[in-house]
C-alpha positions, 0 to 999 in steps of 0.5 A: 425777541431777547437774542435779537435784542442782544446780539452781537454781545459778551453772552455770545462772545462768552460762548464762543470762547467756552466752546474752544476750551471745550474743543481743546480738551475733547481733542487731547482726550481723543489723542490720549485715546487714539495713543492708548490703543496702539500702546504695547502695554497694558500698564500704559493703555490703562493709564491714558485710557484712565487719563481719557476718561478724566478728561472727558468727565471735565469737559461734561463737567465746564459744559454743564457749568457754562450753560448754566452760567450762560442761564444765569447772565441770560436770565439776570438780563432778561429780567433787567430788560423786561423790567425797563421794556415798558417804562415810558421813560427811555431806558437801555442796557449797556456792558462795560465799552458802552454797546447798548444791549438792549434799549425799550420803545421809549429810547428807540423813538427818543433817541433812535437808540439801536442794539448795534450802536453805544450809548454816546451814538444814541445821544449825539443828536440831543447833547453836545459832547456825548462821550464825555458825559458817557465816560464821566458818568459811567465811572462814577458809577463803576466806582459808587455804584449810580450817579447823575447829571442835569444837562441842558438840551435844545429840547430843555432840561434833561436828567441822565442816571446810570446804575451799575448791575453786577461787574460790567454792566449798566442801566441808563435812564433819561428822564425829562424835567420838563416833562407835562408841558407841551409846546402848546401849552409852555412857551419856549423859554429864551435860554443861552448856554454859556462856558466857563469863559463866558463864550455863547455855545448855544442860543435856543430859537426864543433867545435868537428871537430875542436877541435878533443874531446869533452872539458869541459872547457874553459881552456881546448881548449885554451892555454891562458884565459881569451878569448877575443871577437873580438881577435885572440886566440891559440885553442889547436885543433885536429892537434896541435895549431892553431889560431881562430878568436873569436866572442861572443854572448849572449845565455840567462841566463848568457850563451855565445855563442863563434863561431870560424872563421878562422884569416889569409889570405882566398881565397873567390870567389866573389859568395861565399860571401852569405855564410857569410850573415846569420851568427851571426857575423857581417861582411863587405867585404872592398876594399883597398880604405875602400869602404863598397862591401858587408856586411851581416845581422848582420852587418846592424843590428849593423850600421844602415840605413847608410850602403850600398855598395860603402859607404866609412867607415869614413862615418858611423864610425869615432875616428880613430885618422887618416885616415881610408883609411891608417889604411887600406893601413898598414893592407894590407901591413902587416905594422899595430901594432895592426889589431883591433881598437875601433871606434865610429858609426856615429848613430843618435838615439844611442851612439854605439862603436865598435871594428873593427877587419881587416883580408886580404883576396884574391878574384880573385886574388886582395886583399881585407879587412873582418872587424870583428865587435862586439859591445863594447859599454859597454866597452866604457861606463864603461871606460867613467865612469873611466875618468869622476870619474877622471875629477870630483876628479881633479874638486873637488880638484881644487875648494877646493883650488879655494874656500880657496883662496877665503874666504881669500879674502872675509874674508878681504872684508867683514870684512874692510866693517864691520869696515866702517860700523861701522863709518857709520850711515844710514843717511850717503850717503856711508851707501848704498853702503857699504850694498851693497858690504857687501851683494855681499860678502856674495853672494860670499861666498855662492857660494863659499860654493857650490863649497865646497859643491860639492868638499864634502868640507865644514863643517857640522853640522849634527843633529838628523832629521825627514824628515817629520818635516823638509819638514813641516818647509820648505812647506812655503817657498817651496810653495812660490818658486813654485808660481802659477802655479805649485802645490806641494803635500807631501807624508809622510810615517807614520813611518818614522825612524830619519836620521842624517844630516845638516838641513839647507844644506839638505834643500838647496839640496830640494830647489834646486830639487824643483826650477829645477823641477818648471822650467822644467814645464814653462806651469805649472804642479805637483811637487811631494815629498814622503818619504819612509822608505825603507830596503835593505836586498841585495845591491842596483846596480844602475847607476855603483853604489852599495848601501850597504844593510840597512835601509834608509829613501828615498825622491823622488822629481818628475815633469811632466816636459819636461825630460831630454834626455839621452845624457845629464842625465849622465852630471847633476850632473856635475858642471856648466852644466846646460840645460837652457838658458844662464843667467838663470842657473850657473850649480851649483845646482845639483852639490851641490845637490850630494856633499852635499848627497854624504857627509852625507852618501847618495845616490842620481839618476836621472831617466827622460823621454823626455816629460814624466818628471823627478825624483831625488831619495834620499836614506839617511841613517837611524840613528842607534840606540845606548844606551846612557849611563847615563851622570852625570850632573855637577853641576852648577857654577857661571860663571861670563859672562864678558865683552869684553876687559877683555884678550890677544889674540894672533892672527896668520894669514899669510895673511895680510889682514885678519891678519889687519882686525882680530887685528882691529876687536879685539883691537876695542873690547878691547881686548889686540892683540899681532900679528904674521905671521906664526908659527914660530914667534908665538913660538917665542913671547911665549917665554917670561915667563912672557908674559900671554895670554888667547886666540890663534887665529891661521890660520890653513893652512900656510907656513911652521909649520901648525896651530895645529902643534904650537899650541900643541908645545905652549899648552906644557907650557901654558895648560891653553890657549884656542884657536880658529881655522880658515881656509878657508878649510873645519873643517873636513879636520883637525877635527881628529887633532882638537879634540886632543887639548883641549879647542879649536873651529872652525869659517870658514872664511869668517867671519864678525866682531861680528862672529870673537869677539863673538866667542873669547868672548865664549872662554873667559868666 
């Protein structure tokens, strides 16, 4: 019975080949042997007798491994086809072109399968599209090894698996979802399959029935669009209008699937429930008190081992806001604004939202619930994603202004703390402790340059990199961050086009990816870093974000670490979450990370596994190529270098002690300072004709006129002034303003002494 089941197939073709190979090298023996006897020399009758010989051993030898490997694949597929010959699931056994090999009784009466036809011919009378869904199939399985797909069938809802077994072949199986209802006992549900372009591809009979024609169109069977799954909608059917309950489900490539229940009130016997078991919706019958009577297959799927009967709703779902039982109590009554809600299921292995759709029904008289349910995870995800863009833009805005506040305040202490060190030598018992405040200062204003690196902040001083140069610069102190335990390896590509960026904030985003990936692997381990020019010749959907298409130089920090859990993969980037132990992390690294990426123009994902590792991936983007137009070089000029003193500056601060350091800092210099509090007063002094000044150093944030705003007022009649912006803000926030007026400079406060004079001293000379 299995050869007749299996022919024509590869075992026979296989045969046959091995057979011309064998007959070949029989020939070539019986020629040596036939040459051998005629051969006037002993010397050479011997040698091709010998040669003969050799060749007849081989050919024994491939005929006794051909029949054995013939014994094997005929064995292997005896085995596979009597496993799956009496399964009442239809089952067969194709090779690699799809040719069924062998099919069991239940695929021959199904679907009419034969060993002579394919896989696609066995389904074309059921599914639409047949080789498509073949082909797509069987190369997920050739590459994963099984895959699946639910399709919608005019029979109702069926599941199509595939296994691959060896190199080229394949076990398919076709199982029915909605198998233990017969036509008799399960009334054929209205169904339309619709595309992804909202065209009608199908109508069941109950739905033809229904509707009274055959439709198009979506937009010719309802009154309004779009249609909302889990919603009561107006169907324009045979007799008039009448409202449907609609649920959705998904048919494959881009297809829905829309099934039609009826909304208002029903009269279900209390043995009719079973009707409803195998549908494709899920579905709970409720009391008034909201305990769970009954629920079917598609609804235990969707909520998980904690249903069951006489289980009360608030124990698998939670989020209403209030009282299940008295969103209930005013849906019986008729009191309920809206009849559907989005609650939380209580699931342990996943988060899942669904939206819960109540509709009265009378059985025996008493009233009772049916809770709709369809799955709206995705939604809530997506509208998650909303709120936490909007938490993050008010989190960046607020360490902006946290951070400005901040570096007044540092400016002032560390620059009073310049000035005491100043009248202190180190044999002074004081000098310690000035160093230290003076360091705790600096302290400070690095972290308060990682709020303004999250908030996209802070200034930048971008430049032409070569990502392989700056890991080279940076392997030393790399490996010193790592210690012993922990073994850093660098993957380069050889061509590795140049980016633009901040050096020393790029490497600060490294560091800050290796340091988590050494502490993520406490027992030791591998941190690896490759480059990669990669292109993107279509935009890069990933985690809600697009990449638009182009040219990027991509660096992938990995560990072998403990992995992040997907809970928490989505808060990383998050400032001040941290997974680790209290004292041994401020939450602030990843967060500057992504601020600092995100504001040169990249793109940075996490991808992690519990107990596998984890991975971040960089997609910085390539520098453009620009023709430089010849610059004429000016000649040069003796410029006298100078000395400090030599100057009046006129400094403008409206905070008064950066205002006090300031002055001290440049009078203890030399220099000539004539101070104000705002911009007003500023105006006010330059109108004295005679009076001359060389350098403005003005804040750039104050109450009432801003900095730029005077100093182009006052630039009017003295031209010659040049002036030194400062501001606790980030330079781009007013770069555009700045690069209008002319001879000026930027210095980010805070700012030491000889930061704040030399600076001054440049503009001078």
């Amino acid at each position: 019975m299995y050869n007749s089941a299996l022919t024509p197939s590869k075992l026979t073709q296989f045969a046959l080949q091995a057979r011309r190979r064998l007959g070949t090298i029989s020939l070539v023996a019986a020629t040596l042997i036939g040459i051998g006897v005629f051969a006037p020399d002993t010397m050479a009758q011997k040698a091709l007798f010998a040669a003969a010989i050799a060749l007849v051993v081989l050919c024994g030898a491939l005929m006794l491994m051909n029949m054995l490997h013939l014994r094997q694949r005929r064995s292997a597929l005896t085995l596979l086809s009597d496993f799956i010959a009496k399964d009442a699931t239809p089952g067969m056994i194709s090779d690699a072109n799809g040719q069924v090999l062998f099919c069991n009784d239940a695929a021959k009466i199904g679907f009419r399968a034969q060993t002579h036809n394919s896989v696609s011919q066995a389904l074309e009378k059921t599914v639409a599209n047949p080789s498509g869904i073949v082909l797509r199939l069987q190369s997920r399985a050739a590459s994963d090894g099984a895959a699946h797909e639910d399709i919608v069938t005019g029979k109702g809802h069926m599941r199509l698996n595939v296994h691959r077994v060896g190199a080229a072949n394949y076990i398919w199986r076709f199982e029915d979802l909605n198998a233990g209802a017969t036509q008799d006992s399960m009334p054929d549900l209205p169904m339309i399959l619709v595309g992804p372009t909202n065209a009608v591809l199908r109508m069941n009979e109950a739905a033809r029935t229904l509707v009274g024609r055959r439709a198009h169109s979506l937009d010719g069977l309802f009154t309004t669009l779009p249609v909302v799954a889990g919603t009561i909608c107006e169907l324009d059917g045979a007799l008039g209008a009448i409202r449907v309950l609609v649920y959705e489900m998904e048919a494959g490539a881009g297809r829905r699937a829309l099934f039609l229940l009826p909304p208002g009130q029903i009269d279900v016997a209390k043995e009719d429930w079973n009707v409803f078991h195998n549908l494709p919706v899920p579905l709970l019958k409720v009391d008034p008190d909201g305990n769970v009577q009954a629920f079917n297959l598609m609804a235990a799927n969707l909520i998980g081992l904690a249903l069951d009967c006489d289980v009360h709703l608030s124990d698998f779902m939670e989020g209403l806001g209030r009282s299940i039982t008295d969103w209930l109590k005013d849906t019986l009554a008729g009191r309920a604004t809206q009849n559907s809600e989005f609650l939380r299921l209580k699931r342990m292995d996943k988060e899942v939202f669904v939206q819960v759709t109540l509709n009265r029904i009378t059985e025996a008289g008493e009233p009772a619930l049916i809770a709709v349910l369809n799955d709206a995870t995705e939604l809530k995800s997506l509208e998650a994603q909303f709120v936490q863009s909007q938490k993050m833009q008010a989190i960046g805005q607020l360490a902006g202004g946290v951070a400005h506040d901040f570096n007044n305040l540092l400016t002032a202490i560390s620059g009073h703390c310049d000035l005491l060190l100043l009248r202190h030598d180190q044999g002074d018992p004081d000098f310690s402790d000035l160093v230290q405040i003076n360091q705790n200062a600096n302290r400070a204003a690095a972290l308060v340059g990682q709020l303004l690196a999250f908030s996209r902040k802070q200034t930048l001083r971008p430049e032409t990199l070569d990502m392989r140069d700056t890991l080279s610069d940076l392997t030393h102190l790399l490996n010193r961050l790592v210690g012993e335990k922990v073994t850093l390896t660098l993957t380069h590509d050889p061509v590795l086009p140049p980016i633009r960026a901040d050096k020393r904030q790029l490497e600060q985003v490294l560091m800050n990816l290796v340091v988590n990936a050494r502490d993520a692997m406490p027992a030791g381990g591998e941190i690896r870093i490759e480059t990669q020019g990669t292109i993107l010749n279509e935009p890069l959907q990933r985690d809600r974000v697009t990449v638009p298409a182009g040219e990027y130089v991509t660096v992938r920090v990995s560990d072998d670490g403990v992995g992040i859990s997907s809970d928490k993969l989505q808060k990383v980037f998050e400032p001040f979450f941290t997974t680790k132990r209290t004292g041994e992390g401020t939450g602030l690294g990843l967060s500057t990370a992504y601020g600092i990426v995100k504001q040169t123009g990249g793109y940075i994902f996490v991808d992690s596994t519990v107990g596998a590792g984890t991975s971040f991936s960089l997609y910085l983007p390539v520098l453009e190529k620009q023709e430089e137009a010849p610059v004429a070089l000016p000649k040069d000029q003796a410029k006298p270098k100078g000395k400090h003193g030599d100057g009046v500056i006129l400094l403008v601060e409206d905070e008064a002690p950066v205002r006090a350091f300031a002055s001290r800092a440049l009078r203890l210099r030399g220099y000539t300072v004539l101070e104000a509090d705002s911009a007003e007063t500023a105006l006010k002094t330059l109108e004295d004709q005679s009076l001359n000044v060389d350098v403005f150093v003005t804040d750039v944030v104050m109450p009432g006129m801003d900095g730029p705003s005077w100093v182009r007022e006052a630039l009017k009649d003295r031209p010659e002034v040049r002036v030194v912006f400062v501001s606790g803000y980030a330079e781009d926030s007013f770069s555009e303003t700045q690069m209008k007026i002319p001879n000026s400079v930027f210095l980010p406060k805070p700012f030491s002494l000889n930061d704040l004079t030399d600076t001054v001293h440049q503009q001078l000379h």
